[in-house]
ROBA-279398 format. One record per residue (C-alpha): x, y, z. Coordinates in steps of 0.5 Angstrom, whole numbers, padded with zeros to 4 digits, always signed. Each point is the difference from the previous one (the first is absolute). Last residue first. Layout:
N
XYZ;...
***
This chain:
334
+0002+0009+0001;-0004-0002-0004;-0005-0007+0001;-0002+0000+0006;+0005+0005+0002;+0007-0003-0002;+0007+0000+0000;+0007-0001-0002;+0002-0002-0007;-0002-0007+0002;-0008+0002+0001;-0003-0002-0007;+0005-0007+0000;-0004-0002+0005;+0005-0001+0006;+0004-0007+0001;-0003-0004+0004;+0004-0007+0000;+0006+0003-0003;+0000+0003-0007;+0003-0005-0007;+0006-0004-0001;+0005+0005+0001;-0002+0005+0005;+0002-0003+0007;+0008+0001-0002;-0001+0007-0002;-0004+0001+0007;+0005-0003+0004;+0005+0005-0002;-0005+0006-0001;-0001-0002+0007;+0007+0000+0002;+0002+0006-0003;-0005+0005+0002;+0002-0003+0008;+0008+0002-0002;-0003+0007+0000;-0002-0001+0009;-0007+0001+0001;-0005+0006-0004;-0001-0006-0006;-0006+0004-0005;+0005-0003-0006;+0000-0007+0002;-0009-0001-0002;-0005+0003+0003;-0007+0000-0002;-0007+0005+0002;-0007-0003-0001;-0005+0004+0003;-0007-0003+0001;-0006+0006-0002;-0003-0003-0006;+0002-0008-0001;+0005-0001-0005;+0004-0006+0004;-0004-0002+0005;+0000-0008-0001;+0007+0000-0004;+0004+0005+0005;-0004-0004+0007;+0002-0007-0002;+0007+0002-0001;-0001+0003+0009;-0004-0006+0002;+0007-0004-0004;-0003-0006-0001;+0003-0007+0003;+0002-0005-0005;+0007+0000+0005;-0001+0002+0006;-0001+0008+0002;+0008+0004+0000;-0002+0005-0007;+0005+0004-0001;+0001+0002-0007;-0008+0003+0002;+0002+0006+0003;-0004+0002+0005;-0004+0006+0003;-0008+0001+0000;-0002+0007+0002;-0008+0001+0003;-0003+0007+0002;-0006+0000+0005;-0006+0005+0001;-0005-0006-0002;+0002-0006+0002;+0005-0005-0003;+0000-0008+0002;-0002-0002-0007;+0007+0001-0002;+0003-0004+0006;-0005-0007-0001;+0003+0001-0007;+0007+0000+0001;+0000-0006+0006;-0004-0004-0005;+0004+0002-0006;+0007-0003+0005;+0004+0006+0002;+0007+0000-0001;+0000+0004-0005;-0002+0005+0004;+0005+0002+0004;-0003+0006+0003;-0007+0001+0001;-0002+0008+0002;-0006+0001+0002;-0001+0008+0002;-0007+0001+0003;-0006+0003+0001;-0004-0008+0000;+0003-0006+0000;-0005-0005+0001;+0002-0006+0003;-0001-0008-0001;+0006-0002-0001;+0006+0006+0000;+0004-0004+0006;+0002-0005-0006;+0004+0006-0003;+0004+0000+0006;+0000+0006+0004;+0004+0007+0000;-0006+0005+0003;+0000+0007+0001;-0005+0004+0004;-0001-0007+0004;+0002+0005+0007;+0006-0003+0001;+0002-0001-0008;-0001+0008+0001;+0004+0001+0006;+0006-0005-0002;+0000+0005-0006;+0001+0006+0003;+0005-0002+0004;+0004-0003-0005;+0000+0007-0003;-0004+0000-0007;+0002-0001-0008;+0007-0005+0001;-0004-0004+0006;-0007-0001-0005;+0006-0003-0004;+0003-0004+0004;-0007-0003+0003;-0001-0003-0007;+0006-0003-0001;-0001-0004+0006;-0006-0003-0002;+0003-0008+0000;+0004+0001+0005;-0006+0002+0005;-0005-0005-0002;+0003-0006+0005;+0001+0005+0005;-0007+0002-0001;-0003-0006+0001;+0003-0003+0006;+0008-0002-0001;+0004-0005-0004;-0002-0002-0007;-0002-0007-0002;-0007+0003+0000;+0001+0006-0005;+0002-0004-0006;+0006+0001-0003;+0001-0002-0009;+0003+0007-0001;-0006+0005+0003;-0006-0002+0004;-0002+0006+0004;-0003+0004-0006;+0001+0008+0000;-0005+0004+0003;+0001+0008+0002;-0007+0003+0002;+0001+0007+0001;-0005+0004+0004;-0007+0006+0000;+0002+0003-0007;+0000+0008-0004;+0003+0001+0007;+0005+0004-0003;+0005-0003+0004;-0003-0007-0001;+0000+0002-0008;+0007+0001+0001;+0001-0006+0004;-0002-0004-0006;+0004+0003-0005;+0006-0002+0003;-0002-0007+0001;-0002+0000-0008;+0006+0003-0001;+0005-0004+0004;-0004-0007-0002;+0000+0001-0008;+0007+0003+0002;+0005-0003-0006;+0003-0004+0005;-0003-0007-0002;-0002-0001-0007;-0006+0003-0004;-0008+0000+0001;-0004+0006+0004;-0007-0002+0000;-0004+0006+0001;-0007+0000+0003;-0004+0007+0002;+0003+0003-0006;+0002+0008-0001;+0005+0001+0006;+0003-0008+0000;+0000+0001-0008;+0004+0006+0001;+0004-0003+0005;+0001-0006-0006;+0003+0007-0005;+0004+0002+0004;+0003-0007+0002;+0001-0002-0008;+0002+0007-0002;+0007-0001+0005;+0003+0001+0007;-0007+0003+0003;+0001+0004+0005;-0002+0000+0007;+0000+0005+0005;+0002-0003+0007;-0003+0001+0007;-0007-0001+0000;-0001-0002-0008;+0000+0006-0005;-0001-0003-0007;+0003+0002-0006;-0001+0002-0007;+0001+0007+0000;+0006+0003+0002;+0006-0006-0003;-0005-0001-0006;-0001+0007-0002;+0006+0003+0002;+0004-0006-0005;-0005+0002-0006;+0001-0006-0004;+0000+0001-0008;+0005-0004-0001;-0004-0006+0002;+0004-0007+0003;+0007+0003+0000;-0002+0007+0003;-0004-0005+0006;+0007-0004+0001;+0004+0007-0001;-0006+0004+0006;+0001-0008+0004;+0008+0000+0001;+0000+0008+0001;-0005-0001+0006;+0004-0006+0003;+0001+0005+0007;-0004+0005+0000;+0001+0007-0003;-0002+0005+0003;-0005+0005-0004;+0002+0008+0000;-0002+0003-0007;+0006-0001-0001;+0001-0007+0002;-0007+0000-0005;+0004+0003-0005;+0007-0005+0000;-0005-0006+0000;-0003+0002-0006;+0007+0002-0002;+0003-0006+0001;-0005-0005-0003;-0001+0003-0006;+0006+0000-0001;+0001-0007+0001;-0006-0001-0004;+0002+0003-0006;+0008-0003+0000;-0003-0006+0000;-0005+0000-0006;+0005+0003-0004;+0006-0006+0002;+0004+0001+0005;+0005+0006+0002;-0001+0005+0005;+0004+0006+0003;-0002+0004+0006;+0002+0007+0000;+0003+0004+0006;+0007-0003-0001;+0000-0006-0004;-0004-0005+0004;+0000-0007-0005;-0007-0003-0001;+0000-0007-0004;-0007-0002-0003;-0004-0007+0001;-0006+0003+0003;+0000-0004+0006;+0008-0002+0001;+0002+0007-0001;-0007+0004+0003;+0002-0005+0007;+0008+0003-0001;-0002+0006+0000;-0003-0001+0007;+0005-0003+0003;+0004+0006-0002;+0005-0002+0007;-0006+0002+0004;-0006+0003-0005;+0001+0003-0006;-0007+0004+0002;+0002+0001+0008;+0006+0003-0003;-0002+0005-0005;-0002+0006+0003;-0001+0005-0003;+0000+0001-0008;+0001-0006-0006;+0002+0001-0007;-0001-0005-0005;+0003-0003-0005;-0001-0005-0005;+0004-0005-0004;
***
């Protein structure tokens, strides 16, 4: 059993209804019970350790006058029960990307440390399963280097062709046709700027969303390229974008290679890209996997449901090099 004593407030650090208590219980595996001015906290060893370290990591920065934002007690326990040494301020102040009218922090050690392959890199791959913020992250990323003019534009290209449709039997012009298909892209330039803003920067060619095919036969230099759903390129496609990069410019590659939708015997432009590059000096690799979830928790549970019914038998078709599963790689370290 350990107690700890809490001064100040303690309201926004227990959360509504001591929801946030609640989160430290079902993530460290301890029961914490309010006697007074004390916490009590029972567990195992390793639980009650992290758990005070936790609260009074958290409860010197509210002192020292940090606010707590929603979700932050969830990810400092998260973070704690992944490496105990975690300095809490150190990964909430530092590692964060500020883009337009948000400030993002990573939610685990995998997202921070893909933004810091994205800062030291000029290409990345971020690999993992949907709504673990490979997209989010590198869109943020890049309308911060827009801000800083440290890029002239960004390009956002996605495949067009997804699920088995094809574009021509699609209502609608050109455009019409691809908007859908490229959606999730300008949701995420809307979560980091003003409408207007955005709508001026596409207007003005500052920002483009486009299928991958519109790639062909351009370079793309001071620029910020982001291509998303990756998986879903053929080898062709994912060759012909790598080659386009010019000088002054950053590439992010996104996708998750469970998902796969080309037809069947087709390969994957994205699981092609691992084995071909892999190793190569000054190309990150950064992995995801369940834990790096920011949607709603049951997402967690239902990749790791799938992902315990695809294990037996062997990997799934692109499975990542056994070097680079345990998170990332820069060339050949990360």
């Amino acid at each position: 059993m350990t107690r700890i004593s809490l001064t100040g407030r303690t309201d926004d650090l227990f959360g509504v209804k001591d929801e946030n208590l609640r989160s430290l219980e079902e993530i460290l595996k301890v029961r914490i019970k309010n006697d007074g001015a004390d916490l009590i906290i029972e567990g195992s060893e390793a639980g009650e350790r992290q758990a005070h370290s936790v609260l009074t990591q958290l409860t010197t920065m509210m002192a020292n006058g940090y606010s707590l934002a929603g979700g932050d007690v969830r990810l400092a326990a998260t973070l704690v029960s992944e490496n105990e040494t975690t300095d809490i301020k150190d990964f909430l102040l530092k590692a964060v990307v500020r883009s337009g009218k948000k400030t993002i922090v990573p939610r685990s050690f995998n997202q921070r440390r893909y933004l810091e392959q994205i800062l030291n890199s000029d290409m990345v791959f971020g690999i993992g399963p949907a709504g673990t913020g490979k997209t989010y992250l590198a869109v943020a990323q890049a309308v911060s280097y827009l801000h800083q003019k440290a890029v002239a534009r960004i390009i956002l290209a996605r495949p067009a062709v997804e699920a088995g449709e094809k574009l021509g039997f699609l209502p609608g012009d050109l455009q019409q046709k691809v908007d859908p298909y490229l959606r999730p892209l300008y949701d995420a330039l809307y979560d980091m700027m003003e409408f207007e803003k955005v709508e001026r920067l596409i207007a003005r060619h500052v920002i483009e969303v486009a299928p991958i095919a519109f790639m062909r036969g351009r370079t793309l230099s001071d620029a910020f390229v982001i291509i998303d759903e990756a998986q879903n390129t053929t080898p062709e496609q994912m060759k012909m974008v790598l080659t386009r990069i010019g000088f002054g410019s950053k590439v992010v590659v996104t996708g998750d290679i469970t998902q796969v939708d080309l037809p069947p015997g087709r390969t994957s432009g994205l699981v092609d890209a691992i084995n071909v590059l892999n190793g190569v000096e000054g190309i990150g690799f950064s992995y995801f996997d369940q834990r790096d979830v920011v949607r709603h928790k049951l997402v967690q549970s239902v990749i790791k449901a799938y992902e315990k019914r695809e294990a037996p038998g062997g990997a799934h078709q692109g499975a990542p090099p056994a070097a680079a599963a345990s998170g990332s790689a820069n060339g050949s370290t990360s």
